[in-house]
FIKEMI-8485 format. One line per field, with one value per residue: residue number from 1; residue in three letters; x, y, z of N, C-alpha, C in turn. Coordinates in steps of 0.2 Angstrom, whole numbers, m for minus. Example, Ala and Ser with C-alpha at 12.3 -4.5 7.8 and 13.67 -1.06 7.14 Angstrom:
FIKEMI-8485
pos: 1 | 2;
code: ALA | SER;
nc1: 66 | 64;
nc2: m28 | m11;
nc3: 39 | 35;
cac1: 62 | 68;
cac2: m22 | m5;
cac3: 39 | 36;
cc1: 66 | 64;
cc2: m16 | 0;
cc3: 39 | 39;
//
This chain:
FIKEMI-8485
pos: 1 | 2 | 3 | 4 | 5 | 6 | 7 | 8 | 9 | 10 | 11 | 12 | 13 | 14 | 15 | 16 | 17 | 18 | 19 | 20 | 21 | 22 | 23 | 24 | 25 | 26 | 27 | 28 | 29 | 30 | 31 | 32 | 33 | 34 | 35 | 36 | 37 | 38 | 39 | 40 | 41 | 42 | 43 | 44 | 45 | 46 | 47 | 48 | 49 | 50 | 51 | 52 | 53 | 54 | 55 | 56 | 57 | 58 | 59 | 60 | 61 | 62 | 63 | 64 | 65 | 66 | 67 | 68 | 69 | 70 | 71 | 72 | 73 | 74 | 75 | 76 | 77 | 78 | 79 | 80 | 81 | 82 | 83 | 84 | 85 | 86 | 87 | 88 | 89 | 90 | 91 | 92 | 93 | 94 | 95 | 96 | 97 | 98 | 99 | 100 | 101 | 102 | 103 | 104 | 105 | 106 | 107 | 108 | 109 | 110 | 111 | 112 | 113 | 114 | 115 | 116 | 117 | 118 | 119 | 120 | 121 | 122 | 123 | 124 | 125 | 126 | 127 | 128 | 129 | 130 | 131 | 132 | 133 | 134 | 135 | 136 | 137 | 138 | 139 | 140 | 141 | 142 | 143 | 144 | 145 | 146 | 147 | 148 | 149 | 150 | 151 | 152 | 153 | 154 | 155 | 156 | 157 | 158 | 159 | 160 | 161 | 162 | 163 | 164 | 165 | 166 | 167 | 168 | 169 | 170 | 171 | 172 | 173 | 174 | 175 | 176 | 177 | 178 | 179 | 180 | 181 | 182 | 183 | 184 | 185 | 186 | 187 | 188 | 189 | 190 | 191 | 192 | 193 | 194 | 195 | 196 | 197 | 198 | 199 | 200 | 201 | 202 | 203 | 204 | 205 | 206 | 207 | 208 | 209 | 210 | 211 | 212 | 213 | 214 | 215 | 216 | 217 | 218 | 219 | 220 | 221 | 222 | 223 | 224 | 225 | 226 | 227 | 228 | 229 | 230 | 231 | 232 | 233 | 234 | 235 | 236 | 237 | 238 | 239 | 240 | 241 | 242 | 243 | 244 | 245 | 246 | 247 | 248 | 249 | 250 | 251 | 252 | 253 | 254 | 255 | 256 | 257 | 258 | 259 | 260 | 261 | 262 | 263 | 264 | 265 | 266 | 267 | 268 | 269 | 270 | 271 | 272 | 273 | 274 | 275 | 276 | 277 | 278 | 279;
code: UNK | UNK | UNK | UNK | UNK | UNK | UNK | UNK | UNK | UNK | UNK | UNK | UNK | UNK | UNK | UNK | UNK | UNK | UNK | UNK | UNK | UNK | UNK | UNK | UNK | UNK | UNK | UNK | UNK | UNK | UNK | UNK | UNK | UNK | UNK | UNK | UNK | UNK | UNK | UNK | UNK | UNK | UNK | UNK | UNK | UNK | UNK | UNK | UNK | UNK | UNK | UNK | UNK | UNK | UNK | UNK | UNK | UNK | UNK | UNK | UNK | UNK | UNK | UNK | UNK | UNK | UNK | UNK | UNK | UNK | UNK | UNK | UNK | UNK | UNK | UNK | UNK | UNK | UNK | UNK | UNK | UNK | UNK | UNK | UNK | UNK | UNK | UNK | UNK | UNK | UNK | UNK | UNK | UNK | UNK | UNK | UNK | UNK | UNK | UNK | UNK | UNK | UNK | UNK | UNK | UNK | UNK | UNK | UNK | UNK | UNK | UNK | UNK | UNK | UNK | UNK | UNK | UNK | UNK | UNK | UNK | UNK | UNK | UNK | UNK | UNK | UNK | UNK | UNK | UNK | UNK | UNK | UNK | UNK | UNK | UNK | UNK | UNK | UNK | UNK | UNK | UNK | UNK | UNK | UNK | UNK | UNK | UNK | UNK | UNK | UNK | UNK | UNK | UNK | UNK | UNK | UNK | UNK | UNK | UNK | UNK | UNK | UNK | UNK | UNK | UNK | UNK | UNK | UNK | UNK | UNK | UNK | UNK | UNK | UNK | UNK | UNK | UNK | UNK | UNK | UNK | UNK | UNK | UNK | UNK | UNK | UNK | UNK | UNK | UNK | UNK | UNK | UNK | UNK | UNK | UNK | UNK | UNK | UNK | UNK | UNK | UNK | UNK | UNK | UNK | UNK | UNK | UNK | UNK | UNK | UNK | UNK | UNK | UNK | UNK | UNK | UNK | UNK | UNK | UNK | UNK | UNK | UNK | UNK | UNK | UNK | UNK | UNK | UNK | UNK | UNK | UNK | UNK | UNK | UNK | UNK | UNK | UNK | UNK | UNK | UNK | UNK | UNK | UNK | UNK | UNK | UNK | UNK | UNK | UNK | UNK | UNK | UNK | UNK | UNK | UNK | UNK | UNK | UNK | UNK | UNK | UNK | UNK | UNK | UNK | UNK | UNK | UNK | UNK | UNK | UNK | UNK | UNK | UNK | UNK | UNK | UNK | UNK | UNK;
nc1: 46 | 31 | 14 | 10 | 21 | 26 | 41 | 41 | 45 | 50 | 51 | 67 | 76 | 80 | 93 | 87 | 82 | 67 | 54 | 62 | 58 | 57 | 67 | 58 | 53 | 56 | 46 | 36 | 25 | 19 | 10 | 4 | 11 | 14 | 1 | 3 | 13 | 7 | m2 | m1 | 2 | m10 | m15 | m14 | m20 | m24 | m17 | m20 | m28 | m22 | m35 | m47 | m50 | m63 | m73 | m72 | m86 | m90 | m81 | m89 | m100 | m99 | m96 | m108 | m113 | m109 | m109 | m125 | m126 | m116 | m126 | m136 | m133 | m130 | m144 | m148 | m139 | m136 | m143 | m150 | m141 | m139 | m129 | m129 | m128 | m115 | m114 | m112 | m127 | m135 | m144 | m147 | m138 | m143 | m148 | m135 | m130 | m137 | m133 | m122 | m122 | m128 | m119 | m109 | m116 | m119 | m105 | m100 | m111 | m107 | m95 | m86 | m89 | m91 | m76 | m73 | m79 | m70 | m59 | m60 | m59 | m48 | m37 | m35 | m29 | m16 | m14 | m19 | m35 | m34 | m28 | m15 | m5 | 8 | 21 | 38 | 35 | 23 | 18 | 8 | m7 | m15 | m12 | 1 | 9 | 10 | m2 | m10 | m5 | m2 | m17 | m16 | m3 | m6 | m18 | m10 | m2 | m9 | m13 | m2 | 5 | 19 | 37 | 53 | 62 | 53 | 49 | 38 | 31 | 41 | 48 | 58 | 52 | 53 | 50 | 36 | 22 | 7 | 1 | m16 | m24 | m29 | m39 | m47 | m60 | m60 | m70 | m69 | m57 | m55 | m65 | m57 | m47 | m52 | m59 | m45 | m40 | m47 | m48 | m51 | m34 | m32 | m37 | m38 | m41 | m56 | m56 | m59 | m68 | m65 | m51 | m46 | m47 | m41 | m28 | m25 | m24 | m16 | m3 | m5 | 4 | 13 | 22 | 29 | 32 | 28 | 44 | 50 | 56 | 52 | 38 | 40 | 49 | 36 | 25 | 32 | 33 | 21 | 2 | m5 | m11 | m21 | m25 | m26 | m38 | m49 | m47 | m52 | m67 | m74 | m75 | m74 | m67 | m63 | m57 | m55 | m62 | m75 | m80 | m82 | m97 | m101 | m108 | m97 | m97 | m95 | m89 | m94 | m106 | m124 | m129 | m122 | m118 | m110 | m97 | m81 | m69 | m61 | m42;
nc2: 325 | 329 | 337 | 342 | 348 | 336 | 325 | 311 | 294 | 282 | 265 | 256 | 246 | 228 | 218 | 204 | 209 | 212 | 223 | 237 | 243 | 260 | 268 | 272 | 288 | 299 | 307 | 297 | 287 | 275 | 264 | 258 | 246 | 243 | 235 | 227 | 217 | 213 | 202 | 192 | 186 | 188 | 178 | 167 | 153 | 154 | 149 | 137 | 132 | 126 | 112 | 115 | 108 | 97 | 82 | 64 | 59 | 44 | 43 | 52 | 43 | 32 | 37 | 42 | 26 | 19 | 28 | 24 | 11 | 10 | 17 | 7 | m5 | m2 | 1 | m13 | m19 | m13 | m14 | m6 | 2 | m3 | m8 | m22 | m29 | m34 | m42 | m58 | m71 | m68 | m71 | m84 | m88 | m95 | m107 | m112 | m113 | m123 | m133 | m136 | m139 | m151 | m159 | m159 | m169 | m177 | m185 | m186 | m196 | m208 | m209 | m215 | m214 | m201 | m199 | m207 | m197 | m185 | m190 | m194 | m182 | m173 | m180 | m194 | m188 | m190 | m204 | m211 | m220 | m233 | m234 | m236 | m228 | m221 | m230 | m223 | m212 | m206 | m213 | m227 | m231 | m238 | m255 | m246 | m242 | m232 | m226 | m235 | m236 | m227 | m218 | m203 | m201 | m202 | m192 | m180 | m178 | m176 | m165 | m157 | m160 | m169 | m172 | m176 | m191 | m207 | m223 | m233 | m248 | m253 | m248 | m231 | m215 | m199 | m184 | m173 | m171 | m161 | m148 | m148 | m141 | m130 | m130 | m144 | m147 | m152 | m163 | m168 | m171 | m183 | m191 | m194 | m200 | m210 | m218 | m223 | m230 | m238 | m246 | m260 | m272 | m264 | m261 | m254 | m244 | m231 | m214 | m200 | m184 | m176 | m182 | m177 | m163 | m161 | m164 | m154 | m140 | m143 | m144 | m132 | m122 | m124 | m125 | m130 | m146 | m163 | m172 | m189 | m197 | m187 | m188 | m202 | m201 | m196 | m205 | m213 | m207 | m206 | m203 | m186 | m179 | m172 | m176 | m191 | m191 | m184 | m196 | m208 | m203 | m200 | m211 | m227 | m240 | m242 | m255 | m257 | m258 | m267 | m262 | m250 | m248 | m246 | m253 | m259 | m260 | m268 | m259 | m264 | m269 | m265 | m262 | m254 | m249 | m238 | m236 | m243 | m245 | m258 | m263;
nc3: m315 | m306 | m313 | m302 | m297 | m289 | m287 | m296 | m293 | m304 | m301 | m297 | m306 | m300 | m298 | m302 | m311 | m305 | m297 | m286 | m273 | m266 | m254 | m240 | m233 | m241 | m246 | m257 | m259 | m251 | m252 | m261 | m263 | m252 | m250 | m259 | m255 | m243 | m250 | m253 | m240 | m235 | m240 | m235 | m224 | m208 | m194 | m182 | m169 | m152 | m143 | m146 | m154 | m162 | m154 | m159 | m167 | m163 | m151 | m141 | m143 | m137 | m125 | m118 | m120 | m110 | m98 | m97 | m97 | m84 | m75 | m78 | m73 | m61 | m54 | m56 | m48 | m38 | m24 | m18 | m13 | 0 | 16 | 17 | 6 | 1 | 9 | 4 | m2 | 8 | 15 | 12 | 23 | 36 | 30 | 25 | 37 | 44 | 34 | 37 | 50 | 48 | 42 | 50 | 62 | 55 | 52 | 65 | 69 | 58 | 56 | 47 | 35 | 33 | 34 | 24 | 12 | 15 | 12 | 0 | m7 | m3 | m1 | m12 | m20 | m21 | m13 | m20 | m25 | m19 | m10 | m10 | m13 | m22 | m27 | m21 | m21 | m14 | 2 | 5 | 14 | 18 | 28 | 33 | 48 | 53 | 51 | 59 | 69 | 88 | 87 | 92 | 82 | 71 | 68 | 72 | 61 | 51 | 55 | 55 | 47 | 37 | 36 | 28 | 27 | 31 | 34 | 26 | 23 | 24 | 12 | 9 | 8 | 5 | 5 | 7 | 17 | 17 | 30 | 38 | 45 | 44 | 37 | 38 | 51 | 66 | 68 | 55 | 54 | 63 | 57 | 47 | 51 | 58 | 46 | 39 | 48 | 49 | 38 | 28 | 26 | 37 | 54 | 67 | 81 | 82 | 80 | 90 | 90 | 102 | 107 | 92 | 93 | 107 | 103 | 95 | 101 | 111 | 103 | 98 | 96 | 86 | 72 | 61 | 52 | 56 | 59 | 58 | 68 | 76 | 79 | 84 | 96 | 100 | 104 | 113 | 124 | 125 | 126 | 128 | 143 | 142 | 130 | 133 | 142 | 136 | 126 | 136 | 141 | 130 | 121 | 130 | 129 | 117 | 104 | 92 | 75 | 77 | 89 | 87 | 84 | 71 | 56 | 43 | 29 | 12 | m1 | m12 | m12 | m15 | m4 | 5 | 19 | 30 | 20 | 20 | 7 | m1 | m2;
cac1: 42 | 22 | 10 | 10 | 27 | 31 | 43 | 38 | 50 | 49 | 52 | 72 | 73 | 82 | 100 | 83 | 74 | 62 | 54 | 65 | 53 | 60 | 67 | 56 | 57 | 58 | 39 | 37 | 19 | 21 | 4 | 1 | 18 | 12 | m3 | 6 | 18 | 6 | m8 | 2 | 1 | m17 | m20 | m9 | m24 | m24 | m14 | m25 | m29 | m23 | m38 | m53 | m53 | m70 | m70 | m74 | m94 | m89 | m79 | m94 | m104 | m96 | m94 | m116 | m117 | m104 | m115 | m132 | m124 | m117 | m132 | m140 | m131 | m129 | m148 | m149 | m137 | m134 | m146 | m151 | m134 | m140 | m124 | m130 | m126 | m111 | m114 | m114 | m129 | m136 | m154 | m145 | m134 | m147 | m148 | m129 | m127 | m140 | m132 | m114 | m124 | m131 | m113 | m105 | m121 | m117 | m96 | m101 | m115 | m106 | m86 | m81 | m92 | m89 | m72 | m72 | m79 | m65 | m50 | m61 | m59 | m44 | m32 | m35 | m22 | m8 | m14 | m22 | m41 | m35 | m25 | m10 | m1 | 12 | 30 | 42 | 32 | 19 | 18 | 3 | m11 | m17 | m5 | 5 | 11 | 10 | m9 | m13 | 0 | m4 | m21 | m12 | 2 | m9 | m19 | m3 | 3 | m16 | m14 | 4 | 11 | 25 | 41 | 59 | 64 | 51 | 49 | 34 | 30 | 50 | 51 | 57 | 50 | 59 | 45 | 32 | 14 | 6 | m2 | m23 | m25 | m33 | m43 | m52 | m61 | m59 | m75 | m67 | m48 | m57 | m69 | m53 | m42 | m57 | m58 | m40 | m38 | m53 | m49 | m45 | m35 | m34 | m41 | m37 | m46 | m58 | m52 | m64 | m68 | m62 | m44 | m40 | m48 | m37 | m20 | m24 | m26 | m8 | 1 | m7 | 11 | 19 | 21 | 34 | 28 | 34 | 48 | 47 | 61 | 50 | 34 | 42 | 47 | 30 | 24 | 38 | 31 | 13 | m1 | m3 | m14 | m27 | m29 | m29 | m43 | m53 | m51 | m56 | m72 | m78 | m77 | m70 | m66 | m65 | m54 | m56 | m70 | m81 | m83 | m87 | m106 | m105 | m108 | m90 | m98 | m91 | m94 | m97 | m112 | m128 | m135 | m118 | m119 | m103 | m93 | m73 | m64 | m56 | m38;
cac2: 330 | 331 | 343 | 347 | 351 | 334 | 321 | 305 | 290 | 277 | 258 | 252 | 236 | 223 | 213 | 198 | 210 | 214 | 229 | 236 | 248 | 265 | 271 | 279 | 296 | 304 | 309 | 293 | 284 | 265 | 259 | 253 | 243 | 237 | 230 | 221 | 214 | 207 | 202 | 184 | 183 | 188 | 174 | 161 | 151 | 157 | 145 | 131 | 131 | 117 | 110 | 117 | 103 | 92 | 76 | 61 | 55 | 36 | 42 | 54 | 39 | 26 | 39 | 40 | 22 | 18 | 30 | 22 | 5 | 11 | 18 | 1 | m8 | 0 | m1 | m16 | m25 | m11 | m16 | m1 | 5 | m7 | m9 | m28 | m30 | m37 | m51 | m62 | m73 | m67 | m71 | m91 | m90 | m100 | m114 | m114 | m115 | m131 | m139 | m137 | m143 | m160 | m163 | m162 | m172 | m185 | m185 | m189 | m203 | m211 | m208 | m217 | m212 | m195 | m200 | m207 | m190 | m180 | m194 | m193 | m175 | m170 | m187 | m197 | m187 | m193 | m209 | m215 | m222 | m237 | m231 | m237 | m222 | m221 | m233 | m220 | m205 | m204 | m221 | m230 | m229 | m246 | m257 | m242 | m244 | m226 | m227 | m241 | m237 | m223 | m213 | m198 | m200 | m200 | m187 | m177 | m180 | m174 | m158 | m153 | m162 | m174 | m169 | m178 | m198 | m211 | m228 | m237 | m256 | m256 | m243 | m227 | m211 | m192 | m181 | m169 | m171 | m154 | m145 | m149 | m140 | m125 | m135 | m148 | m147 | m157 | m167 | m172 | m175 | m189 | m194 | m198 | m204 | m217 | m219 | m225 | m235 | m246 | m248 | m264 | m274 | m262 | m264 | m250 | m240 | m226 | m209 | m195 | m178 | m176 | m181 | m170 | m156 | m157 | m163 | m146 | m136 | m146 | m141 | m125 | m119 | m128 | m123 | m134 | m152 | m166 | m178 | m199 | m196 | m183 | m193 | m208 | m200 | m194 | m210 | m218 | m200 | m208 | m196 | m180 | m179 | m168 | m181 | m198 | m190 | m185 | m202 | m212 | m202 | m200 | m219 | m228 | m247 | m244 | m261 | m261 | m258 | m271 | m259 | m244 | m249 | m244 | m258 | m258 | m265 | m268 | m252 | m266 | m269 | m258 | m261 | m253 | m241 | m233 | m241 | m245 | m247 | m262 | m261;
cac3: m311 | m309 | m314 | m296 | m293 | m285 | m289 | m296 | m294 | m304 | m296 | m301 | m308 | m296 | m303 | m305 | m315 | m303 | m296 | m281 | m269 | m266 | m248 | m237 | m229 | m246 | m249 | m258 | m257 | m253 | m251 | m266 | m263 | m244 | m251 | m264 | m253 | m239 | m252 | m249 | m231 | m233 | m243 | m229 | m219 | m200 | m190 | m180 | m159 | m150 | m136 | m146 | m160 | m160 | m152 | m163 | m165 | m160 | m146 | m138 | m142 | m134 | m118 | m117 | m119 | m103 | m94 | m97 | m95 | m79 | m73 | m75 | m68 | m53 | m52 | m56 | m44 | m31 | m19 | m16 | m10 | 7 | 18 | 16 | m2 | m1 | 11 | m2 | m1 | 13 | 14 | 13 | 29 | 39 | 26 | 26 | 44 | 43 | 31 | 38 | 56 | 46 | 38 | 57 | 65 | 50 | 54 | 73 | 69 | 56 | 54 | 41 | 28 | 33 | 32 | 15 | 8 | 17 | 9 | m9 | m6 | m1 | m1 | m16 | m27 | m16 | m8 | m26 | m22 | m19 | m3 | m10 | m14 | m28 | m23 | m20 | m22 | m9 | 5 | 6 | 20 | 18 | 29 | 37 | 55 | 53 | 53 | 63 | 75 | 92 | 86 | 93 | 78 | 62 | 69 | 71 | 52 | 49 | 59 | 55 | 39 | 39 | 31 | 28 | 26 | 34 | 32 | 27 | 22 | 19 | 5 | 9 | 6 | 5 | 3 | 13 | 18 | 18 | 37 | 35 | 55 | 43 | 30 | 40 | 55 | 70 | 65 | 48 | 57 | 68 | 54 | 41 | 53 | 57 | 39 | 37 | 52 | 49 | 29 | 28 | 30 | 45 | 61 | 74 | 85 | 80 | 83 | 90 | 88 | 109 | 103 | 86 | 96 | 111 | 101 | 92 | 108 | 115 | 97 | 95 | 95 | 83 | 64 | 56 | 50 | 58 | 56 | 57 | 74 | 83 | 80 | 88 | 101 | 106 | 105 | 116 | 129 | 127 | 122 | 132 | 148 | 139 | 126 | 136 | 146 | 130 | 122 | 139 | 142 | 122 | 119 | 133 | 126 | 109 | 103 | 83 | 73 | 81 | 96 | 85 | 82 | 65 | 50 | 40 | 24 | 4 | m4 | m20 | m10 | m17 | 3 | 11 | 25 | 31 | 18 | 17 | 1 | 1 | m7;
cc1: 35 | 20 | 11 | 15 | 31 | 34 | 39 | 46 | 48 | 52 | 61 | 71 | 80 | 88 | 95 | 79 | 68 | 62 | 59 | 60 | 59 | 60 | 61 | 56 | 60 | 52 | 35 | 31 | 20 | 15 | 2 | 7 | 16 | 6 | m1 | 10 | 10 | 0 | m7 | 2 | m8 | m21 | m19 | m19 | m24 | m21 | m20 | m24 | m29 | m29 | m44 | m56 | m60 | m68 | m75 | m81 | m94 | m88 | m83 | m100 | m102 | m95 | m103 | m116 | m112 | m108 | m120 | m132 | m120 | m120 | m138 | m139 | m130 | m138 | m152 | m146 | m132 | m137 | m147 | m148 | m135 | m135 | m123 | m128 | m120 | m109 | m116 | m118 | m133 | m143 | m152 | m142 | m137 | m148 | m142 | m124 | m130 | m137 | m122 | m116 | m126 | m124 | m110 | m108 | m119 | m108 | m99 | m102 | m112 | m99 | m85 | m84 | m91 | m82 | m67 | m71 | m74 | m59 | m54 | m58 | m53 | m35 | m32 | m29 | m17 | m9 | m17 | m31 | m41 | m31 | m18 | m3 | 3 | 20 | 35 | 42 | 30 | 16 | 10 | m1 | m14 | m11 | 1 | 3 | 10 | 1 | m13 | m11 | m9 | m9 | m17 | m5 | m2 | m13 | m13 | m1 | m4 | m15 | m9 | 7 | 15 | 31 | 48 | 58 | 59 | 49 | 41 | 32 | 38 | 52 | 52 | 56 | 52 | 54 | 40 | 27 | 12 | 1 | m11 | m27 | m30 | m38 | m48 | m53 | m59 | m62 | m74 | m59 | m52 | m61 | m63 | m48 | m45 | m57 | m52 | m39 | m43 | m54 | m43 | m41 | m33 | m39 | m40 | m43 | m48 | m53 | m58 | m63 | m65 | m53 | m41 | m41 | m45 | m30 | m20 | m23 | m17 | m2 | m1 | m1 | 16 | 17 | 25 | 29 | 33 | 36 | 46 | 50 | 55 | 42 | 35 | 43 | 42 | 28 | 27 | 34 | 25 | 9 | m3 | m11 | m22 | m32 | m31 | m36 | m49 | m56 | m53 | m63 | m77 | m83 | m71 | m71 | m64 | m57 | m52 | m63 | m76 | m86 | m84 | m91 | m107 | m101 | m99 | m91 | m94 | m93 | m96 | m104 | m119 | m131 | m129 | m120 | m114 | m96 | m84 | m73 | m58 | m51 | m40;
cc2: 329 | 337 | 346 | 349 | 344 | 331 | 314 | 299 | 285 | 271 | 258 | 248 | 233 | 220 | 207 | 203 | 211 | 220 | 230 | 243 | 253 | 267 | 274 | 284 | 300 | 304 | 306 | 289 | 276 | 262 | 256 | 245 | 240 | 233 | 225 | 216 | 212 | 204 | 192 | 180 | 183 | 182 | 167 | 159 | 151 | 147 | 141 | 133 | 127 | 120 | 112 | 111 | 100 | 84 | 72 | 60 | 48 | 39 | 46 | 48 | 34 | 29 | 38 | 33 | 20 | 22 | 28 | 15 | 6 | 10 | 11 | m4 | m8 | 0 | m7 | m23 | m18 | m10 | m11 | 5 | 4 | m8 | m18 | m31 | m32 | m42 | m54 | m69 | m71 | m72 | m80 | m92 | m96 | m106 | m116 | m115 | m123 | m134 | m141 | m142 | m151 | m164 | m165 | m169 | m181 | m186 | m188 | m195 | m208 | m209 | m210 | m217 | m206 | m195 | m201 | m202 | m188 | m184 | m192 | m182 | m171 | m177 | m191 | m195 | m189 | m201 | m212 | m218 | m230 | m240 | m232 | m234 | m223 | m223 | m225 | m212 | m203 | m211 | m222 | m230 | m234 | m250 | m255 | m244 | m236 | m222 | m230 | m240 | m231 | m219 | m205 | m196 | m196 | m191 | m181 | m174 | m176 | m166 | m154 | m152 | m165 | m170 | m175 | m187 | m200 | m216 | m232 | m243 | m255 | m252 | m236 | m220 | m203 | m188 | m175 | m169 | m161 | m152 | m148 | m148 | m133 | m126 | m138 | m146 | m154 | m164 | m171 | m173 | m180 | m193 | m198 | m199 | m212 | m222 | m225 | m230 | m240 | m248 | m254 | m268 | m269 | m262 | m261 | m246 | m233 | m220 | m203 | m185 | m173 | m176 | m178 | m165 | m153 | m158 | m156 | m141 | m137 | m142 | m135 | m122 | m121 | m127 | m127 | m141 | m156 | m172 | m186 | m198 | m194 | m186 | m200 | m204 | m200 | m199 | m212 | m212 | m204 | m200 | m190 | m182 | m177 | m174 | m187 | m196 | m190 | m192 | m207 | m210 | m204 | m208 | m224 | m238 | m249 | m249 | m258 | m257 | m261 | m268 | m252 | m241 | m246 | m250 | m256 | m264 | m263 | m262 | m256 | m266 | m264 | m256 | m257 | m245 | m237 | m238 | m239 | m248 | m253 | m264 | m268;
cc3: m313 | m311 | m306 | m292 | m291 | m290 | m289 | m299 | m297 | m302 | m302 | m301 | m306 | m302 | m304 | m309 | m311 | m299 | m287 | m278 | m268 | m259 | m245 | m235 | m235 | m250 | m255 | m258 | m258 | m252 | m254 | m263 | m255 | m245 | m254 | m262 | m248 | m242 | m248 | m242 | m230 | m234 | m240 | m225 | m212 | m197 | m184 | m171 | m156 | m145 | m139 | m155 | m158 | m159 | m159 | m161 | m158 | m153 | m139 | m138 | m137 | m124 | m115 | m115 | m112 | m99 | m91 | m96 | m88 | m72 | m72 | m73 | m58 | m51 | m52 | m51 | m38 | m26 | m14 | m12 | m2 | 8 | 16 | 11 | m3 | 5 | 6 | 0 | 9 | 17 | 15 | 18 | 33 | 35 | 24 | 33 | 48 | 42 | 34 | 47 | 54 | 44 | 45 | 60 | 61 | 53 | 62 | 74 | 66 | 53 | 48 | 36 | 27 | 31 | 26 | 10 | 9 | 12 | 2 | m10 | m8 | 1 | m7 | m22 | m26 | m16 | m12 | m21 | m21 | m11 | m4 | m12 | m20 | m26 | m26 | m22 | m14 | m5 | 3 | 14 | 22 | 23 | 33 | 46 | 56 | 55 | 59 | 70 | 82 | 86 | 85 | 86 | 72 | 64 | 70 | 65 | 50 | 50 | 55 | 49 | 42 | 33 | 32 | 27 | 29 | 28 | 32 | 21 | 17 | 14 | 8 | 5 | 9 | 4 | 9 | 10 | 21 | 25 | 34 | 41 | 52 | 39 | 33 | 49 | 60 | 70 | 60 | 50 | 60 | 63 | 49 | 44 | 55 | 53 | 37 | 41 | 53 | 40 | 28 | 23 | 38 | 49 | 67 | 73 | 81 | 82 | 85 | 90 | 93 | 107 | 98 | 89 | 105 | 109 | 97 | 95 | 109 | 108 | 94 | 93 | 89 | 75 | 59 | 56 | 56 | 56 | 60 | 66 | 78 | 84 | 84 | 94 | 106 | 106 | 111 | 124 | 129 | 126 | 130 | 138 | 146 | 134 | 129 | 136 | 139 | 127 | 128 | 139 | 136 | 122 | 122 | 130 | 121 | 109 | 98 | 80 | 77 | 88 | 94 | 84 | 76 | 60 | 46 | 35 | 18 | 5 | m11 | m16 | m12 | m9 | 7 | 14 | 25 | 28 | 18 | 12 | 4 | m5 | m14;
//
């Protein structure tokens, strides 16, 4: 008991030995006792905030410099955000509409030079540069009946593609020539079909630009390649109404080279004109 009448309890000692706090609600002072007790949570480090961490240095730098690089490039190659800015080459169309008029003008005047280009081109990895293609790969064009024969064929095999079995110089070939109606122009169908049929020892008629551009017209419908069979046929048909008339009017006589008023020199020669490789 206190001097002032009250009761004073002191702490029981716990089955560890340690102090046990004293019930409430029996006029009892525990504040020393609740201090004591959360001095330890006082001394806890407050729990963290997701989404308010700091962003990395590197990573705010690297966001600036993507900005400022951005930025200059967009004024350096946005052309002033002119709708024009993505014709590409603009300001050269007229000097690309020339130079595609001088290469036609040249294919016209001179076929089988323009011809050669177009085989170096776009024929040489099949038909080897010597014409003679690869035995029982890809026929040869030097020689072929398939060349030399009706105009209207080769041009055909040019336009469409050739596909299935055909026989040429006695070895047969199993394979497929690819369509070239989307690739080459009318101008370069007439100029490397000239090409081929005056590389000697061939000796047939020119082909003009009349002819690929009306069998293109007459076949406009036709999407499969075609076979050795349904090229004879047309042959055996004769060429269509559209094209005779084309190739009598363009160049009515042509024979052979001889009547196609263009030189048909070596290409060893340094002086040759419209040269033929000869196998």
């Amino acid at each position: 008991m206190t001097d002032d009448g009250g009761i004073h309890m002191s702490p029981r000692s716990g089955p560890a030995g340690g102090d046990v706090v004293p019930e409430a609600g029996r006029g009892v002072d525990l504040q020393p006792d609740v201090e004591r007790l959360h001095r330890a949570i006082r001394r806890e480090p407050r729990d963290p905030t997701e989404g308010r961490e700091p962003a990395p240095r590197f990573f705010v730098a690297a966001i600036a410099i993507a900005f400022l690089w951005g930025g200059w490039y967009l004024g350096r190659f946005g052309g002033d955000f002119n709708r024009t800015t993505h014709v590409a080459f603009a300001q050269r169309e007229a000097g690309i509409a020339a130079s595609a008029s001088a290469q036609t003008a040249a294919a016209v005047s001179d076929p089988v030079q323009a011809g050669q280009r177009v085989f170096a081109k776009h024929c040489v990895a099949c038909h080897q540069e010597n014409g003679m293609g690869i035995t029982g790969a890809f026929p040869p064009v030097v020689g072929s009946t398939w060349v030399t024969g009706p105009p209207e064929t080769l041009v055909r095999i040019l336009l469409h593609g050739m596909q299935g079995p055909v026989e040429v110089a006695g070895v047969t070939y199993n394979g497929a020539m690819p369509a070239w109606k989307e690739v080459l122009k009318d101008e370069e169908i007439a100029a490397v079909s000239t090409y081929l049929r005056q590389w000697a020892p061939n000796a047939a008629s020119m082909v003009t630009t009349q002819q690929s551009a009306a069998l293109r017209t007459v076949h406009a419908d036709r999407a499969a390649a075609w076979t050795a069979a349904e090229l004879k046929d047309a042959e055996v048909a004769g060429p269509p109404a559209a094209v005779a008339g084309a190739s009598t009017t363009s160049n009515p006589g042509q024979a052979g080279p001889a009547d196609t008023g263009v030189t048909l020199a070596d290409p060893a020669s340094p002086t040759a004109g419209s040269a033929r490789r000869r196998p």
